[in-house]
N, C-alpha and C positions, 0 to 999 in steps of 0.2 A: 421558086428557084433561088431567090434573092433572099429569101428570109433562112434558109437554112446556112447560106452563110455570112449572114449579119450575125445571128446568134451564136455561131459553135466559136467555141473555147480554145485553145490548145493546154493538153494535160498538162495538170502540174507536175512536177519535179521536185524530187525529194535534195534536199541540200544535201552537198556530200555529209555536212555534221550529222543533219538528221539519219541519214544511212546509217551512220557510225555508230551513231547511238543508238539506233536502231539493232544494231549486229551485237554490239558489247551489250548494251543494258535490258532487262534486268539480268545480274548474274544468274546462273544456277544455282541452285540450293542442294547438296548431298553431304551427308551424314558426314562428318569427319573432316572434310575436304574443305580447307583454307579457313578451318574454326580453332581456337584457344583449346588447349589441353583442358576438360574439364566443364567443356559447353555442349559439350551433346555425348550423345550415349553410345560406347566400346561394344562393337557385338564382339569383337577378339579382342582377348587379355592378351595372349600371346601364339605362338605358331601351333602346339600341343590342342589348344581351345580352339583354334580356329578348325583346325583338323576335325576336334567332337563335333562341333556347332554345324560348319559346312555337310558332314556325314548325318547328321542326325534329320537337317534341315532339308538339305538337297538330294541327299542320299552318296551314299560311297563311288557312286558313277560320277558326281559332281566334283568329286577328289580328280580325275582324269579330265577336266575341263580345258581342253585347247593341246592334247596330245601329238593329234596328227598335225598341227603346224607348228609346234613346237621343236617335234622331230625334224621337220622337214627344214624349217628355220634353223638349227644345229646340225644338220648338213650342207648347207649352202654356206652359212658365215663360218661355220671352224674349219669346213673341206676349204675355203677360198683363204683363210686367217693363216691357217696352222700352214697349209702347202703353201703360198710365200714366205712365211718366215723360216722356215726351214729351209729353203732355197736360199736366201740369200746370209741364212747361218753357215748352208754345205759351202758357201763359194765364200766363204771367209768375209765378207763383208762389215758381218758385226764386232768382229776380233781386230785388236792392236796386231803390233808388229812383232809381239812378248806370245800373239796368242794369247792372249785373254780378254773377256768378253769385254768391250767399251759398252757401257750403259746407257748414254746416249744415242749410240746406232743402235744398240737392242731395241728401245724403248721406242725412238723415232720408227723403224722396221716394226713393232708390235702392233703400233697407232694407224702405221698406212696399212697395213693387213688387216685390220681390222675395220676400218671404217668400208675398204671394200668390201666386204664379206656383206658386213652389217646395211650399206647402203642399198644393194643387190636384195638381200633377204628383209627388207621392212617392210612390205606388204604385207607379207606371210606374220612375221613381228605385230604389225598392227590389228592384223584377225585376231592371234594368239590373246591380245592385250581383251581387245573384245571381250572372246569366248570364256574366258578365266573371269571376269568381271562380272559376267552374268550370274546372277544369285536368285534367290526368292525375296521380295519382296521386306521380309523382315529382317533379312540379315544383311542387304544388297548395302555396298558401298561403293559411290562415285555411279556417272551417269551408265545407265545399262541400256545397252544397244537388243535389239533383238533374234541375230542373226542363228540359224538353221546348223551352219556348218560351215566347215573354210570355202569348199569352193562357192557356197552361195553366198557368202560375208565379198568374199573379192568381185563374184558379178556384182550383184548388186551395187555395194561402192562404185568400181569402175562405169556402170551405168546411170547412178546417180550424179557422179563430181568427174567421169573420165578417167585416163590416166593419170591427172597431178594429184589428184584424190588417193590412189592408191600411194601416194608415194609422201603422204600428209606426214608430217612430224619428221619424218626421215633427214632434213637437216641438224633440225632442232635434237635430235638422238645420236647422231656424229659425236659430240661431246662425251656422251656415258662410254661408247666403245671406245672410244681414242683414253679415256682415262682407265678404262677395264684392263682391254687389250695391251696397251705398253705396262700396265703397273706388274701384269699377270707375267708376258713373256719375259720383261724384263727381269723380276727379281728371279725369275723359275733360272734366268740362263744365267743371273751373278750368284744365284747359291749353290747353283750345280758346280761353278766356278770356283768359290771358295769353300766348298766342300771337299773339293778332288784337292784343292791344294792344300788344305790342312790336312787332310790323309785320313779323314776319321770313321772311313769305308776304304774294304780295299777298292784299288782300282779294278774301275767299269763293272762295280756291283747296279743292282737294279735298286738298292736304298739311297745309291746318292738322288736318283731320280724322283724315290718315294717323299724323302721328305724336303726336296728343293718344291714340291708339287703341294706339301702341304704347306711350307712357307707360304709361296705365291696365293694360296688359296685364303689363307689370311690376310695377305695386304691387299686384293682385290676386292674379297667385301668392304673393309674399311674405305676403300676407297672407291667404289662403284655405288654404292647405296645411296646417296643423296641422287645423283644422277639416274639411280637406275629407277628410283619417287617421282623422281622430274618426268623423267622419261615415262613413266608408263599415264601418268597426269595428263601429258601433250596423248599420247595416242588415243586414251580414253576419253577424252572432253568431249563435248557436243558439238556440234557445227551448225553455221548458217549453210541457208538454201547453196552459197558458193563455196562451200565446204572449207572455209574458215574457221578456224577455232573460238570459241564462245570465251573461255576464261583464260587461257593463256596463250601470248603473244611467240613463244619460244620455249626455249632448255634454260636459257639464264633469268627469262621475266618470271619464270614456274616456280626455280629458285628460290629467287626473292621473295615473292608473295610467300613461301612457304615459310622461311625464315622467319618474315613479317608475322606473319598469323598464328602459324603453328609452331613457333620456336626454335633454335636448333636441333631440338631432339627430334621435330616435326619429318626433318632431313631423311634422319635414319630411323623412319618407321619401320617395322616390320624385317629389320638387321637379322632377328635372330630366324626368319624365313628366308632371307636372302640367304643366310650362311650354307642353312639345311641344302639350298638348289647349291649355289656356287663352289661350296666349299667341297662335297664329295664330287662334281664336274671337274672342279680343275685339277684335284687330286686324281681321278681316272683318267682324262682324258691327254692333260700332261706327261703322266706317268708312260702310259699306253703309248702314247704318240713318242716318247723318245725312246723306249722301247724295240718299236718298232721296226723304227729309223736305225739302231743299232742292229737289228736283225738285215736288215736291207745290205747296210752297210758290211757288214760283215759277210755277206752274200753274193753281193757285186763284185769285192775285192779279189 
């Protein structure tokens, strides 16, 4: 009786360092990711080649990779983005006392519409990031997850890590929509602005709207694309057993490290596929959406 507890031990205990180091080290190893321009091998030269490569490798079905949450993700953040900003465009909010758009209220209104949408729809976001990342073996770049399809990507998670699991990155990606979302709404509402008032469409044509929509679509990539690298790095990383991220601490530590290792051009990887998605979205979707709103408008009166 006496001798089993003269002998027993009480378990050891991992030092909180040892955890830590346990959870960070060793980093992961993928192709690309947090290496020198010029140290490992481009299965993409550029968006055209990724296109052949992905089709020939995966097959033309692997082109459509992360569809159904993509969609579903660009109805929950722009139905929640666009219908506050527009609401508090109709009640005059964003406008001086001149009527003309203040770019601070624009831009401050673009950033809180946005990160609502965006915080709401990151689960869905984070399948997406998944399912698009998945590749074959020879072309795959950054950690590949295994998952079936979105709703088995979100069981699974959610059974794995809970709900704070599904909601993993979603601060850390606040950042890329709060810089998207105001650069997008705001320049779209100062050049529809200063379009009407240099006169160079007649009034309430559908061109002031087309090419205030292709401006915005240009300052948004430029300025979403480091973030939008950062961001999709946080969602796609590996995790420990408490579903912690393995390489990166955040949106700003993801940055840095990027800067650090892979340059500033590291930033804006893959610019000329962001433009391809962003560029004809915010051209339709701006377009269409003020559009609309003038149809309503004109409607209700």
């Amino acid at each position: 009786m006496f001798k089993g507890i003269l002998t027993w031990r009480p378990p050891k205990k991992e030092s909180r360092d040892l955890q830590e180091v346990g959870r960070i080290l060793p980093t992961p190893d993928f192709p690309g990711e947090l290496k020198a321009p010029g140290t490992y091998q481009r299965h993409y030269k550029n968006v055209f080649h990724a296109f052949f490569t992905i089709g020939k490798v995966d097959g033309l079905a692997a082109l459509q990779k992360g569809l159904a949450p993509a969609l579903l993700y660009q109805f929950l953040m722009n139905g929640i983005r666009l219908g506050t900003y527009g609401l508090a465009e109709s009640r005059g909010y964003l406008h001086t006392e001149e009527g003309v758009v203040n770019p601070i209220r624009s831009a401050a209104a673009g950033a809180l519409a946005g990160v609502m949408g965006a915080y709401l729809g990151s689960p869905i976001y984070m399948v997406k990031t998944h399912l698009q990342a998945q590749a074959n073996a020879d072309i795959a770049v950054g950690h590949q997850y295994k998952h079936q399809g979105m709703f088995q990507a979100l069981t699974e998670i959610g059974q794995k890590h809970g709900l704070v699991g599904l909601w993993r990155g979603a601060v850390g990606g606040l950042p890329r929509v709060v810089i998207g979302s105001s650069t997008q709404l705001c320049t779209f509402s100062s050049t529809k602005d200063l379009l009407s008032k240099w006169e160079i469409f007649p009034p309430q044509s559908w061109k002031v709207a087309l090419v205030a929509a292709m401006v915005s679509g240009i300052a948004v990539v430029l300025a979403m694309t480091p973030f939008d690298v950062a961001s999709t790095r946080l969602y796609n990383q590996p995790t420990d057993t408490h579903g912690k991220g393995l390489m990166y601490r955040g949106i700003f530590d993801a940055l840095l490290q990027i800067a650090r290792k892979e340059g500033f051009f590291g930033m804006y990887k893959g610019i000329g596929a962001s433009y391809f998605r962003l560029g004809p979205h915010t051209i339709l979707s701006l377009f269409f959406w003020d559009q609309l709103r003038s149809f309503y408008n004109a409607y209700t009166k």
